[in-house]
N, C-alpha and C positions, 0 to 999 in steps of 0.2 A: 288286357291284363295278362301277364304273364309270372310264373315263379318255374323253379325247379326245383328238384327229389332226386338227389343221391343216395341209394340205397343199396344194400348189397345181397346178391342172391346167393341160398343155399348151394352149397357147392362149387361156388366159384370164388377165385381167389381176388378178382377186381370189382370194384364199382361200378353200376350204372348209373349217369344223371339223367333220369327225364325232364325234359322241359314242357310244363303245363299251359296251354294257352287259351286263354277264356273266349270263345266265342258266342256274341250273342245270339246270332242265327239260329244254331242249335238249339237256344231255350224254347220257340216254337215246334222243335219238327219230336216232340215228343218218344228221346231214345229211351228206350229199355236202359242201355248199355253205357250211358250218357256221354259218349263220344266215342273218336277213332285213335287209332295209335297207329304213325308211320314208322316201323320195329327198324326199320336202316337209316331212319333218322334221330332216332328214341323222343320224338315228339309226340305231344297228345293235343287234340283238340275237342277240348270239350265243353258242356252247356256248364250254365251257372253253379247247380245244384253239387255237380261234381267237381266243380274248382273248389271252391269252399270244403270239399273235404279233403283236397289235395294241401288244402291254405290250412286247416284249422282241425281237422280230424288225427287221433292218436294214429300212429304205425298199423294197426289193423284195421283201423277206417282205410287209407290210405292204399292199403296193399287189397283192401275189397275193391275201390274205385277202379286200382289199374287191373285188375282179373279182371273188371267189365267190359273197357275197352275193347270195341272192337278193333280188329288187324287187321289194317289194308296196305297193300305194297306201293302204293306212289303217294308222294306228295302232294295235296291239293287234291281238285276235284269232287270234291262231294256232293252229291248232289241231295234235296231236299222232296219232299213228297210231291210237289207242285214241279218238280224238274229243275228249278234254279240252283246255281251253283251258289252256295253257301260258303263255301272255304275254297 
């Protein structure tokens, strides 16, 4: 499942859209953070708990979920506690 959040950040005179992509792999590997963000693609990949706040939470649910996300610079490759690639 996927949606996206066009939002616009303080101080800047353009929009961001991130695109949200529900992975269910993540729902087992138990993140803090409940996913990753690839920042040069404005994609996020993240477990269940944090799609649904991206689907259904006010602007400050929404803007807590993407402060969790963790930053990684490539796309894909995620790896999961047991070593498997997950995404």
């Amino acid at each position: 499942m996927k949606l996206t959040w066009t939002f616009y950040p303080k101080g800047e005179g353009q929009s961001v859209t991130l695109t949200v992509i529900y992975v269910p792999e993540l729902d087992t590997e138990k993140l803090p953070s409940g996913g990753f963000l690839v920042a040069n693609t404005n994609i996020a990949y993240v477990d269940w708990t944090t799609y649904k706040r991206f689907d259904t939470a006010d602007i400050e649910g929404r803007r807590d979920a993407f402060q969790r996300l963790v930053p990684v610079e490539k796309d894909g490759g995620f790896r999961g506690e047991d070593g498997k690639m997950i995404v």
